[in-house]
Wavefront OBJ file of the C-alpha trace (Angstrom):
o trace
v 0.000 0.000 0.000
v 1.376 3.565 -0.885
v 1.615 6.264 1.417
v -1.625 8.022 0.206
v -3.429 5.163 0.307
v -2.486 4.462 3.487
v -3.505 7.588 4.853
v -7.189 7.542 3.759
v -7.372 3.484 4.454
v -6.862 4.995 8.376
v -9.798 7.693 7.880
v -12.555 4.560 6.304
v -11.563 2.642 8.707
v -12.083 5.610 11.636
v -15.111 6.665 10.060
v -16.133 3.299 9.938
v -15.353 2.373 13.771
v -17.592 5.511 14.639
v -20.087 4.368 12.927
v -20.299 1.085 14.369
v -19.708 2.520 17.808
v -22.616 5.004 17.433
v -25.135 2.690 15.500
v -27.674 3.560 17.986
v -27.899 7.212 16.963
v -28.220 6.443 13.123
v -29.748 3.298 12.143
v -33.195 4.611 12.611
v -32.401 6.581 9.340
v -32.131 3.805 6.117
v -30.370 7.030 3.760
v -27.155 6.728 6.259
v -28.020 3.058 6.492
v -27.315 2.298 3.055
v -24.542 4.797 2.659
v -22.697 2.816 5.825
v -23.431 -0.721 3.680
v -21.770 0.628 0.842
v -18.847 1.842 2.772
v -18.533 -1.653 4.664
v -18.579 -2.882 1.394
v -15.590 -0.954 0.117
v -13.395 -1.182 2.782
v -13.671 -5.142 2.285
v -13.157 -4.958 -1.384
v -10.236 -3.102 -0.467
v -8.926 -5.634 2.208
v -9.017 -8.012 -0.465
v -6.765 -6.517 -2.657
v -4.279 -5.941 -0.475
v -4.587 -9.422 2.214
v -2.302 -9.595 4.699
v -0.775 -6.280 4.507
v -3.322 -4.682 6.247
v -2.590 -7.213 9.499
v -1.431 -4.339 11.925
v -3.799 -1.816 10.728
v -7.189 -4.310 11.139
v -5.498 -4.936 14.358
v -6.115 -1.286 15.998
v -9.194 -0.163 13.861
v -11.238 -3.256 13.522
v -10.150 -5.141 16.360
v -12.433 -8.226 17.875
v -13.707 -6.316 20.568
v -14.913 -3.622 18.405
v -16.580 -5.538 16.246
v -17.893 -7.697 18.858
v -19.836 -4.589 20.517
v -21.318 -3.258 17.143
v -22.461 -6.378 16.366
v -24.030 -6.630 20.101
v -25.571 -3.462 19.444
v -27.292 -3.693 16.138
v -28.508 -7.342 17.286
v -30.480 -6.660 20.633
v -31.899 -3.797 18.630
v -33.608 -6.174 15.857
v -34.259 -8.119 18.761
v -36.448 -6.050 20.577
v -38.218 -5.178 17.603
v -39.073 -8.799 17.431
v -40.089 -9.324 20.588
v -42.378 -6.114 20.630
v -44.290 -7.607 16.987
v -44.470 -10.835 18.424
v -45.881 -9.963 21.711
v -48.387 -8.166 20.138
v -49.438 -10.793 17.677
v -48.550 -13.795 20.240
v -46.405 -15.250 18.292
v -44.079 -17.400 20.552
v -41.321 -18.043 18.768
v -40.966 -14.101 18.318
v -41.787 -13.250 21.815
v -38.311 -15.788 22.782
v -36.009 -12.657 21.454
v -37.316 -11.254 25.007
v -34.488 -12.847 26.244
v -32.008 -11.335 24.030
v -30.339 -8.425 25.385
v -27.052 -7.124 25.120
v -25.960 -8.321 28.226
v -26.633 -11.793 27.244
v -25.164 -11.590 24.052
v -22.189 -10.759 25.558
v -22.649 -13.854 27.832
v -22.768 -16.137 25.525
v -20.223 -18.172 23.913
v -18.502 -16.759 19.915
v -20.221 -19.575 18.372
v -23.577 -19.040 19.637
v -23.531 -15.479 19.560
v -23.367 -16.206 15.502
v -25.740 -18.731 15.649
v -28.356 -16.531 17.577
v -27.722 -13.644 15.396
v -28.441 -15.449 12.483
v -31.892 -16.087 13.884
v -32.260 -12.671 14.440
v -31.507 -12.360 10.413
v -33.532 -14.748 9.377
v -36.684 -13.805 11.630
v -36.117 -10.074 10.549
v -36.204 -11.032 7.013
v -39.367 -13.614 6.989
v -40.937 -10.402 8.889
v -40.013 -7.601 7.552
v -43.256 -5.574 5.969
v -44.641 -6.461 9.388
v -41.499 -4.624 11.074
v -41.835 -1.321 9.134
v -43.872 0.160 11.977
v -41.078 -0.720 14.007
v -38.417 1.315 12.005
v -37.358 -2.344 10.932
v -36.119 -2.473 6.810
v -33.913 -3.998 4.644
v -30.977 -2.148 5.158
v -30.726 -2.222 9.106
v -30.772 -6.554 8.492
v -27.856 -5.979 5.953
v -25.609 -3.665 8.365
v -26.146 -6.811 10.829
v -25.314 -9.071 8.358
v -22.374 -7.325 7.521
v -21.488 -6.849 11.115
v -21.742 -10.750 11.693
v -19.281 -11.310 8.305
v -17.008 -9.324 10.012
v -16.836 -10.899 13.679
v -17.829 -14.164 11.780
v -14.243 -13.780 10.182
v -12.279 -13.493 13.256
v -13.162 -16.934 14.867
v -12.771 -18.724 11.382
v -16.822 -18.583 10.058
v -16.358 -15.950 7.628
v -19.794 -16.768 4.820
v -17.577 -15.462 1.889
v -20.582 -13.686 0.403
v -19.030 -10.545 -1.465
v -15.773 -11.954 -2.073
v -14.811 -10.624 -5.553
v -11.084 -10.580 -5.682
v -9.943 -6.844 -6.384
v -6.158 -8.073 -7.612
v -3.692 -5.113 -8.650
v -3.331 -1.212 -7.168
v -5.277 0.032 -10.535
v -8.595 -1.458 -9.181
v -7.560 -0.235 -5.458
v -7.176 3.206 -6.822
v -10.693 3.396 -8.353
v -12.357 1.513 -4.875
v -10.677 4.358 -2.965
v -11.734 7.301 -4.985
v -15.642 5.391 -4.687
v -14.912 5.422 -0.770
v -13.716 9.413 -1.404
v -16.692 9.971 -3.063
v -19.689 8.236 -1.129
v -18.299 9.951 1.963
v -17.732 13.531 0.499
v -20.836 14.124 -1.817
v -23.476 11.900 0.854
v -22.190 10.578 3.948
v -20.835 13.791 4.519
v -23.923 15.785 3.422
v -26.359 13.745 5.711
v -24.777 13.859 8.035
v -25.154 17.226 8.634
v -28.828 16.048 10.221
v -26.778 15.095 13.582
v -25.110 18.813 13.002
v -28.067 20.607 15.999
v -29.908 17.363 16.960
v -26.724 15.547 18.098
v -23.650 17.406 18.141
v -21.603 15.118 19.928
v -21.688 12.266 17.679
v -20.959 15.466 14.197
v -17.848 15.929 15.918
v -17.076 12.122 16.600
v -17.793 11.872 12.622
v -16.334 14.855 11.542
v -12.904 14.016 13.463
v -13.004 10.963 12.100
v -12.696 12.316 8.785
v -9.857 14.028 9.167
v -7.161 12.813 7.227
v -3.242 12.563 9.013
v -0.164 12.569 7.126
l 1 2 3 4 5 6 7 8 9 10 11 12 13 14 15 16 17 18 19 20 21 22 23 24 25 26 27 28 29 30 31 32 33 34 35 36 37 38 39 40 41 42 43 44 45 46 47 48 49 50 51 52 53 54 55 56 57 58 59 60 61 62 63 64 65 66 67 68 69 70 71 72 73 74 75 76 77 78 79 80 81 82 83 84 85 86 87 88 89 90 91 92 93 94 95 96 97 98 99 100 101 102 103 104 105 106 107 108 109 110 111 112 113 114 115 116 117 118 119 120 121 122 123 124 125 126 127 128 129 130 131 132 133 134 135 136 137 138 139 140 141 142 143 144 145 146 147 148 149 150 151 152 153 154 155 156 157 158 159 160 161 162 163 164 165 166 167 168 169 170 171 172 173 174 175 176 177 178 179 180 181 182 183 184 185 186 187 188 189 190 191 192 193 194 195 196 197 198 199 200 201 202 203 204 205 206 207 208 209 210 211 212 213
């Protein structure tokens, strides 16, 4: 990786990390939900091209814990949703995700964390016109999806769903300059909704895009 690449792989991957760490503030709204998928999307593509070399960096930005917590997160969130639509319509098997909180998440062992996300997925999915009411669409179960490639991929379990091999820096310099671009001319502009109503997590974001030589 050249030294300009490396500098903006460290901003995706900030922006990124602030993004998962804040998912609570955002993934009510699907516009920043779909720009985030996009991004996730990217920064694997890039990953790809360049393997191993990126061993120290996925080390401090994407590290197991990290990932761990998003995924945590975005879960007991879907999970709740669940519970709330299936108490309502008494469906049992819905109304189990009561017991599905972040705490026990965390409890629980790596392979059964995976396995009771993927419930969650597939639940959300075989519900999800129901779960509009609930601020419940498409791309809040892809985010989780993506979140659960990602921790997935630490213990072993990756599903290998987008892997399209980018192989040479030519197709690495067009995948950054798409990352450039979805965060300067949208991610960038919505966010400017958090700008009054949340100001704390603008300035995580905006930090985050800061770019250090």
């Amino acid at each position: 990786m050249n030294k300009s690449h490396d500098r903006y792989w460290r901003m995706f991957n900030n922006v990124e990390t602030v993004l998962d760490e804040n998912s609570a503030v955002w993934t009510l709204v699907p516009i920043i939900t779909e720009q985030k998928n996009l991004l996730d999307e990217l920064i694997q593509r890039i990953e790809e091209v360049y393997g191993n070399n990126h061993a120290d960096a996925n080390a401090i930005t994407r590290n197991k814990a990290n990932i761990k917590e998003a995924l945590m997160m975005k879960a007991s969130i879907l999970a709740a949703a669940l519970y709330v639509y299936g108490d309502m319509t008494n469906n049992e098997v819905l109304k189990s995700f009561k017991k599905v909180s972040k705490w026990n998440l965390d409890n629980m062992k790596e392979t059964e964390l995976v396995s009771t996300t993927q419930s969650i997925i597939q639940a959300a999915n075989e519900n999800r016109e129901a779960l509009a009411p609930f601020a419940v669409a498409e791309p809040q179960i892809t985010e989780l999806e993506t979140s659960l490639d990602d921790f997935s991929a630490l213990i072993g379990q990756a599903r290998n769903v987008r892997n399209n091999v980018y192989a040479n820096i030519k197709e690495a310099d067009q995948l950054f300059d798409e990352a450039n671009n979805l965060l300067r001319n949208r991610m960038d502009k919505v966010m400017r909704l958090f700008e009054i109503n949340n100001p704390k997590f603008f300035d995580l974001y905006t930090r985050a895009r800061v770019i250090v030589n």
